[in-house]
C-alpha positions as CSV (number, residue, x, y, z in Angstrom):
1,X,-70.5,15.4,-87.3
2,X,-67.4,17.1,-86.1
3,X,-64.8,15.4,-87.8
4,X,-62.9,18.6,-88.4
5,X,-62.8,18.6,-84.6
6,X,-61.7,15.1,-84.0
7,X,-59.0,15.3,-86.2
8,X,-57.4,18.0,-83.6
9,X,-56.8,14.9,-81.7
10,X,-53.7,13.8,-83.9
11,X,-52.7,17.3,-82.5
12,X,-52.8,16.9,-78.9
13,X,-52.3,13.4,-78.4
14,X,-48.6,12.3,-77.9
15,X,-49.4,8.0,-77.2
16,X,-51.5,5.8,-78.7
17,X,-55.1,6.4,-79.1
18,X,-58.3,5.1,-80.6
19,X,-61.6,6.4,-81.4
20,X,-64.0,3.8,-81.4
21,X,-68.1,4.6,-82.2
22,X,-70.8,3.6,-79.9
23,X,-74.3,5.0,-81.3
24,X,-74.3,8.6,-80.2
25,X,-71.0,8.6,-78.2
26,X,-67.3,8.6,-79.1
27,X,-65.1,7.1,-76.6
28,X,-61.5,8.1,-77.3
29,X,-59.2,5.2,-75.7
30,X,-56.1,6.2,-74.3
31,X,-55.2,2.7,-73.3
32,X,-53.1,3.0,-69.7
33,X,-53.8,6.2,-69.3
34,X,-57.8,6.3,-69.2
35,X,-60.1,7.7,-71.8
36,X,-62.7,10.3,-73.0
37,X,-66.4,9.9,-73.6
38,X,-67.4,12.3,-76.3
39,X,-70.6,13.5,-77.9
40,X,-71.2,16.2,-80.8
41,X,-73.7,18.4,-79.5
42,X,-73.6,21.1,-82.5
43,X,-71.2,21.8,-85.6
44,X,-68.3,22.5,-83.4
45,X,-68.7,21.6,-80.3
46,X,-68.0,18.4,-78.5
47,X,-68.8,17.6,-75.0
48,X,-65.9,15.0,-73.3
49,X,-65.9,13.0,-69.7
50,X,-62.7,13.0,-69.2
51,X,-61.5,10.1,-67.0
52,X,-57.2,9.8,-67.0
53,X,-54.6,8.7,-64.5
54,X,-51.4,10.2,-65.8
55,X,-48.2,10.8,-63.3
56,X,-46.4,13.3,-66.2
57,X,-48.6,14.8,-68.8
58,X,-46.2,15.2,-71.4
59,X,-46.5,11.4,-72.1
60,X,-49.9,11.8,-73.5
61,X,-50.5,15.6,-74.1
62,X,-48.9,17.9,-76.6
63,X,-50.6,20.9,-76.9
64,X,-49.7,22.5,-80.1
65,X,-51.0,25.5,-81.3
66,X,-54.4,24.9,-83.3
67,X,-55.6,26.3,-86.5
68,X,-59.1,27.2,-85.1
69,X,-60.7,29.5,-82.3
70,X,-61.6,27.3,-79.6
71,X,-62.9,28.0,-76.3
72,X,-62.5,25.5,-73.5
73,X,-65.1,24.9,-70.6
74,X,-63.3,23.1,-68.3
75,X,-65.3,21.2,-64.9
76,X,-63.4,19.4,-62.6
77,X,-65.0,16.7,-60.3
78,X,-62.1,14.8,-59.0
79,X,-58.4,15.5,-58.8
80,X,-57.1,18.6,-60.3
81,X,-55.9,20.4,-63.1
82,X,-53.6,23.4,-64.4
83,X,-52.6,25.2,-67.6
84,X,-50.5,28.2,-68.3
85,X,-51.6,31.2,-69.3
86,X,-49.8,34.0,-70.5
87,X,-46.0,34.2,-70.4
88,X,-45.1,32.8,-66.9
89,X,-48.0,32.0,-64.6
90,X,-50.3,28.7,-64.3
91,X,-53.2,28.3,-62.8
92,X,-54.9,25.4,-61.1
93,X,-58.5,23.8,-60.4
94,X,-59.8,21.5,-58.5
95,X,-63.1,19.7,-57.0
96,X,-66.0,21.5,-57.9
97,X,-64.4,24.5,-60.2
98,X,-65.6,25.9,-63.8
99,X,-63.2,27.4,-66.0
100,X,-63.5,28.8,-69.3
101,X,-60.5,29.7,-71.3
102,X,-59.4,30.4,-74.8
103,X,-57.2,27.6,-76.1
104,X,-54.6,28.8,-77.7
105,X,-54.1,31.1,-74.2
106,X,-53.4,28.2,-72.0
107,X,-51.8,25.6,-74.4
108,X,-48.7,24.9,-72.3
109,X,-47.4,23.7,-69.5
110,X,-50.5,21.8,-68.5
111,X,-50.2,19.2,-66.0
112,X,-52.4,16.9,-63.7
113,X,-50.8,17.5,-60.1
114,X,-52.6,14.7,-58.1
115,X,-51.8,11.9,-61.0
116,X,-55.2,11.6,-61.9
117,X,-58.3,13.6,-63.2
118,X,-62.1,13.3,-63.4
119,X,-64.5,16.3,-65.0
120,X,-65.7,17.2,-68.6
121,X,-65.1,19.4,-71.2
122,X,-67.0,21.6,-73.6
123,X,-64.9,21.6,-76.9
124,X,-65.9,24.9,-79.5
125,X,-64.7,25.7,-82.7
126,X,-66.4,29.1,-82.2
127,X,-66.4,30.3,-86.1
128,X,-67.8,26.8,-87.0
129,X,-70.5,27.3,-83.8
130,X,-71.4,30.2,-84.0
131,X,-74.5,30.5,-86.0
132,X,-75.8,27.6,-85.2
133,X,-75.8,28.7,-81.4
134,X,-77.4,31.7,-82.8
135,X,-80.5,29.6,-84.1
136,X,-81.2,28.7,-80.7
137,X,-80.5,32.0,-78.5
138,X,-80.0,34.7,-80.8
139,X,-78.3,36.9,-78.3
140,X,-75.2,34.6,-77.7
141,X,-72.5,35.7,-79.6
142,X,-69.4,32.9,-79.0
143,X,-66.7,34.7,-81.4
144,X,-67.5,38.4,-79.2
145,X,-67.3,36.1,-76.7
146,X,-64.0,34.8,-77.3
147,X,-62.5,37.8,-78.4
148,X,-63.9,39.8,-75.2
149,X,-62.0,36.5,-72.9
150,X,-58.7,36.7,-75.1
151,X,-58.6,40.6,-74.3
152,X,-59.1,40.1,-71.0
153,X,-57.2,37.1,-69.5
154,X,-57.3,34.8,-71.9
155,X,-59.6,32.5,-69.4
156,X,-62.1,33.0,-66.1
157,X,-62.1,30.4,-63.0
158,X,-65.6,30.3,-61.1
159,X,-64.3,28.2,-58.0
160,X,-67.4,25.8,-56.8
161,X,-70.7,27.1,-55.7
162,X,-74.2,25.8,-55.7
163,X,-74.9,27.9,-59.3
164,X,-72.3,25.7,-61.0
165,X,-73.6,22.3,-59.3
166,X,-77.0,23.4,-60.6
167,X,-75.9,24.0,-64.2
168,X,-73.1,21.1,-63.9
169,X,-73.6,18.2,-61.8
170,X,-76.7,16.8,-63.6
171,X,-74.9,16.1,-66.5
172,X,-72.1,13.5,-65.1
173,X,-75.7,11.0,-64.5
174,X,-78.5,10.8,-67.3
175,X,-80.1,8.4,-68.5
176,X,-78.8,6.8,-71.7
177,X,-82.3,7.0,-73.5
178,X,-82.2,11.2,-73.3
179,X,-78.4,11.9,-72.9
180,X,-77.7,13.3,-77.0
181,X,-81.0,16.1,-76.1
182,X,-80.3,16.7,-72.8
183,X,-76.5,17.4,-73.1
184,X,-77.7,19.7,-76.0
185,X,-79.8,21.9,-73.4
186,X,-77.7,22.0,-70.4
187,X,-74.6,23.5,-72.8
188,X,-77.2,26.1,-74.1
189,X,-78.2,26.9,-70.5
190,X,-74.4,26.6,-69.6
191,X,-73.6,29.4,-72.5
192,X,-76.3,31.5,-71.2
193,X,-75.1,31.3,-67.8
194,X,-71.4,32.6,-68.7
195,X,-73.2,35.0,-71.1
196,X,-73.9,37.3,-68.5
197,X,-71.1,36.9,-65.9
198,X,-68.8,40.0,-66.3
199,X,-65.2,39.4,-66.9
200,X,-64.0,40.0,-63.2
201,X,-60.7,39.0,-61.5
202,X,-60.2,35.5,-61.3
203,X,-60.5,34.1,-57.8
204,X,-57.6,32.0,-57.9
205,X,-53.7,32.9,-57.7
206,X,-51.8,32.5,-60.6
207,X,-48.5,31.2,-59.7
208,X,-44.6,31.3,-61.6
209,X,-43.3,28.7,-63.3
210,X,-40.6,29.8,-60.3
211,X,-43.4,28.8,-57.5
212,X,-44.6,25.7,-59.4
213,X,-41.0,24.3,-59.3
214,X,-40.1,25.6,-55.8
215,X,-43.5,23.6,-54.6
216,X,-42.5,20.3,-56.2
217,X,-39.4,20.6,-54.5
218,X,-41.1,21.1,-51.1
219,X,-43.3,18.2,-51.6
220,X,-40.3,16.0,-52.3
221,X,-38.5,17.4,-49.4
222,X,-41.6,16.7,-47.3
223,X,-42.0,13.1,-49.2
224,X,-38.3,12.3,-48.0
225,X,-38.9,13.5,-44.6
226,X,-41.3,11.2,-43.3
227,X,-40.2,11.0,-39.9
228,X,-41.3,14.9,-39.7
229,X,-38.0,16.3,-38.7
230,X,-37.8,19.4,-41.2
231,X,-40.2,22.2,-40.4
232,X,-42.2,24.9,-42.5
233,X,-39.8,27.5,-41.4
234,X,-37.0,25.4,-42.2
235,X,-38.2,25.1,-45.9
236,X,-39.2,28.5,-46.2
237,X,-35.8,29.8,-45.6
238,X,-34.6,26.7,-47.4
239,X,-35.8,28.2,-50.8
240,X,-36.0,31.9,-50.0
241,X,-39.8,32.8,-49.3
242,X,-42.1,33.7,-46.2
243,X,-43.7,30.9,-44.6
244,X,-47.2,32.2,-45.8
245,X,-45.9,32.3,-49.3
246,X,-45.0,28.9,-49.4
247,X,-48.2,27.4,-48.0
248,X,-50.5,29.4,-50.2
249,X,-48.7,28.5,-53.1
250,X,-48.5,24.7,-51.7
251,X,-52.2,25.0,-51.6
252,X,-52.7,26.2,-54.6
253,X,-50.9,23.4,-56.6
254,X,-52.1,20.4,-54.3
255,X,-56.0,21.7,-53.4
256,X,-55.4,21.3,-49.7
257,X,-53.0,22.6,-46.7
258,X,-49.6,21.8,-47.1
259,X,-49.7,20.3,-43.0
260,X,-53.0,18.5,-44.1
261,X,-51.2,17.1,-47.2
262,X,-47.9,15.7,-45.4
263,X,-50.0,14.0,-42.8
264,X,-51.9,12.5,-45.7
265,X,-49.3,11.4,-47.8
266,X,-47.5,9.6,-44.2
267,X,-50.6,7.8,-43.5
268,X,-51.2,6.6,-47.1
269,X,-47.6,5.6,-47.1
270,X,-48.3,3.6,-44.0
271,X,-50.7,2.3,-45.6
272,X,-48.6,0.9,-48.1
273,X,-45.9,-0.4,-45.6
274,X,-48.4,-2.7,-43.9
275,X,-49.8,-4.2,-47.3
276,X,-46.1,-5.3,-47.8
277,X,-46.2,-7.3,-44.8
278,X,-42.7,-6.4,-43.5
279,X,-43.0,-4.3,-40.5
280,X,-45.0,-4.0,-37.4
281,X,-47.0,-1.9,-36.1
282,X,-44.5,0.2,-33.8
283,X,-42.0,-0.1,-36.8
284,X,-44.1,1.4,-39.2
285,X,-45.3,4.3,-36.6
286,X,-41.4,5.4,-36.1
287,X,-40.9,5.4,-39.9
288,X,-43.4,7.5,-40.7
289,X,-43.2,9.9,-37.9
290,X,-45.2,9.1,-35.2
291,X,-44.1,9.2,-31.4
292,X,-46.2,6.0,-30.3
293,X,-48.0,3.2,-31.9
294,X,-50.9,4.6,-30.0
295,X,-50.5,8.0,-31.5
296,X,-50.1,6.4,-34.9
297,X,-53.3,4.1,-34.8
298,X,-55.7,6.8,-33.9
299,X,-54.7,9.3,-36.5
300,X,-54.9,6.0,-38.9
301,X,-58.4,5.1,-38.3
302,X,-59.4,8.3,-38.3
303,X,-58.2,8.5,-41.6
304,X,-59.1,5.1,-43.1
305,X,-61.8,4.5,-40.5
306,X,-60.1,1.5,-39.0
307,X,-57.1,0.2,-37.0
308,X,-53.9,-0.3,-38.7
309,X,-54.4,-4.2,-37.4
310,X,-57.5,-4.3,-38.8
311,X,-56.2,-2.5,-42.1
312,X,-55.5,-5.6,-44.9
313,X,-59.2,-6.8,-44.0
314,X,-61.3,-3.5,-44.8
315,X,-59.2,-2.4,-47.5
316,X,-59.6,-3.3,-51.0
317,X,-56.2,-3.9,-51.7
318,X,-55.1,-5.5,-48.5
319,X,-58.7,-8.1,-48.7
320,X,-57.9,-8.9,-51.8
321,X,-53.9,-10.2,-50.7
322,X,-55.6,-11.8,-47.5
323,X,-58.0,-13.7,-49.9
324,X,-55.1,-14.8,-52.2
């Protein structure tokens, strides 16, 4: 069922993949870059867990535009995601967010800003869909549906709340024995549940291709800066913007405060620098910012919940070179 649908595949996929069966399930193998669990559900619609680590999405992805109407329904449980829509603006989501949008609306620009990405996706081929929707709740009409979307914005982002848990999170752990049936009802209660959500404005803030650029030249700014020296109002003057602009639309791309992320990345980086073996401990505190070692230890176990002494024994990584 749905080979029409897996043959898109040879559309969107730039690298190497495979599609091996197993019983009810699909998995398409990326190889490096992760893979996707699929199941067909209906005539035209696939259901995907999506598990990738890719730093630059055009090395797998190329979104082409597709001879069908499809509708996306997009759930993201770890990292985040984005996709353009309309002429100049993308849009991100992260942890916890829904988002339903029309394909061939948001077919550029897409990109994985953390590196990695965990959710699933509802795949529809609405005209093939359609009817047989209708056999099982009459009053769900998925090409009005589509059409109604496309007019609006082309795609609607619920941002996490308990309803979407409710509806979502029990599918990412079923048992294997029930999965094809189950999957089956929870996208029919998932269809009803957008069925009657008017097409409001999206809680999220589209930002410019403009923005997108000028916050990956802030983060690389902030990754070169480690020792902290170059401030917030600094950058924003830097590239012309308020200092409120600049850490909303931070935000926005990275899914957490730009002050919260620069800390992050320096203690991740330190991190790094003691698994290498070739600093201290007071070194490694002046490189990446810090005014003491003292300073630098407590914000590092409070992070990684233990001393930066104590680091290469309660880390994976690190245990792993000790036990070598």
């Amino acid at each position: 069922m749905n080979e029409n649908l897996y043959r898109l595949f040879d559309n969107v996929f730039i690298s190497d993949f495979s599609i091996n069966d197993e019983g009810i399930k699909k998995i398409i193998d990326l190889g490096q870059y992760g893979k996707l669990e699929t199941y067909s559900l209906f005539p035209g619609i696939i259901l995907a867990f999506i598990d990738i680590c890719v730093d630059n999405y055009d090395a797998v992805f190329a979104e082409e535009e597709l001879p069908s109407r499809l509708l996306q329904i997009n759930h993201c449980s770890k990292g985040r995601y984005a996709y353009m829509v309309g002429e100049d603006k993308m849009v991100y989501f992260g942890n916890g967010d829904l988002c339903i949008s029309v394909y061939d609306s948001t077919r550029t620009m897409s990109e994985f800003p953390l590196g990695f990405y965990n959710g699933l996706e509802i795949f529809m081929d609405v005209d093939v869909a359609n009817e047989y929707i209708k056999g099982y709740v009459p009053d769900i009409d998925l090409i009005e549906f589509y059409e109604d979307l496309k007019e609006s914005q082309g795609y609607m982002l619920i941002q996490s709340n308990e309803r979407i848990e409710h509806v979502i999170g029990e599918l990412y752990d079923v048992d294997e024995r029930i999965k094809q049936p189950y999957f089956k009802l929870k996208c029919i209660e998932l269809l009803l549940f957008f069925s009657i959500i008017k097409f409001a404005k999206n809680e999220s803030i589209p930002l410019s291709k403009k923005q997108v650029d000028m916050v990956e030249n802030v983060k690389n700014d902030l990754m070169g800066d480690l020792d902290g020296k170059i401030t917030l109002d600094e950058l924003a003057d830097k590239y012309g913007v308020s200092k409120t602009t600049l850490k909303n639309c931070f935000k926005e791309v990275y899914g957490k405060p730009i002050i919260k992320w620069r800390k992050e990345y320096r203690l991740d980086y330190a991190g790094r620098l003691i698994e290498e073996g070739q600093h201290n401990i007071s070194e490694i505190s002046k490189m990446v910012g810090y005014s003491s070692p003292s300073k630098f230890s407590q914000a590092f176990k409070d992070y990684f919940g233990c001393t930066p002494s104590e680091y290469l024994f309660c880390s994976p990584s690190g245990a792993l070179s000790v036990l070598v």
